[in-house]
N, C-alpha and C positions, 0 to 999 in steps of 0.2 A: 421462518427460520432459514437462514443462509448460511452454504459454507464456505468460507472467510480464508483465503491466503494470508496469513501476516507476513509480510517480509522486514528484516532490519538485522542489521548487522550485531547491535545492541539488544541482551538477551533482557537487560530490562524492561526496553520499550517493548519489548514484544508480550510478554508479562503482562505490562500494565493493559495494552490491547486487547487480549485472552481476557482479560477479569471484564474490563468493559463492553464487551461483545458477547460475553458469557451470558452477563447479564439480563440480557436481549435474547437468551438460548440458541445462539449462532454459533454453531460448531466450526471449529479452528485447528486450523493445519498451522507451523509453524514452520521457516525457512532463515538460518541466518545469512542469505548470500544467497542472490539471484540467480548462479548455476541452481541451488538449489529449490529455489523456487524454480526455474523450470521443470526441473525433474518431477515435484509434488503438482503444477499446474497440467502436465502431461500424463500424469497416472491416477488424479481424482478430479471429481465430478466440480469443481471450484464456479462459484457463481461470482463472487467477487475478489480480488488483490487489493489488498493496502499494503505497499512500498514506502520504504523510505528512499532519498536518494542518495544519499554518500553510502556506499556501501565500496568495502574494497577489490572485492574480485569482477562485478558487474554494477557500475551504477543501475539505480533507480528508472531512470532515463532509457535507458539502454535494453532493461528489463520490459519496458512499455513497449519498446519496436519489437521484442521478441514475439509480449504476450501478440501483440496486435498480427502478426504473423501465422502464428499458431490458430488466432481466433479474431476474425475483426470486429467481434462487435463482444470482446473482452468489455466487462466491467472493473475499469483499475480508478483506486483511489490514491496518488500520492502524496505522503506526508513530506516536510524539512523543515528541522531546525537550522538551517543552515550551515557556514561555520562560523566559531568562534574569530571572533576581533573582525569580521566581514561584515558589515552594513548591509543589509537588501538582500544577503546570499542567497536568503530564504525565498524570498517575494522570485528573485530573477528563475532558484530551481523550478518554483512552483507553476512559472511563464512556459518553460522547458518541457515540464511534466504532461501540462495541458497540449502543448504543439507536440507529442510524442504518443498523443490519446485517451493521457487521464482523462476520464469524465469529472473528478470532482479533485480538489485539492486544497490539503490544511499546511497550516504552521506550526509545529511542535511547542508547546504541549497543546493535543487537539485535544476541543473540550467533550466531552464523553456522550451528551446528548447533540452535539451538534454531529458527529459523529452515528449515531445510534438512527436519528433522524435522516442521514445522507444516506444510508444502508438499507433503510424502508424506502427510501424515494428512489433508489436505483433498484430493489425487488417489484416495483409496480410493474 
């Protein structure tokens, strides 16, 4: 069992996150907005972040140089759907995510055991 920063700007996504992570009995902290994932990443024990990155007061992005600052050898996973009508937005954030420190990175909608599987291979 891991416990799980969600970040995302969108209370949905983060929902659906919580349920499939639940699943797994990974207990989850909740943050809409990367100020506030700092805060929650500085005041509990977090083993891994899942990000998104368009978020509006701190991208995604930006949240990784923090974690990695705080902690260099953070475990962040970041997710994007990219933006709409934008071709590869998704692919390009995900290039960013990695060069920023993600160890692992999906595409929205990430699928739930490929996910569940990335979360046990980064607890080994």
């Amino acid at each position: 069992m891991a416990k799980i920063l969600v970040v995302d700007d969108q209370r949905i996504q983060r929902v659906v996150l919580e349920a499939t992570l639940q699943h797994d009995n990974h207990e989850i902290i909740q943050a809409e907005s990367g100020s506030k994932a700092l805060f929650e990443y500085k005041n509990n024990d977090v083993d891994i972040v899942i990000t998104d990155v368009l978020m509006p007061d701190m991208n995604g992005i930006e949240l990784c140089f923090k974690l990695r600052e705080i902690n260099p050898d953070a475990k962040i996973i970041v997710i994007s759907g990219g933006q709409v009508n934008t071709p590869g937005a998704a692919d390009e954030y995900l290039r960013l995510g990695t060069k920023s420190g993600a160890l692992k990175t999906f595409i929205k909608p990430v699928h739930p055991q490929n996910l569940l599987n990335c979360i046990k291979e980064l607890m080994l």
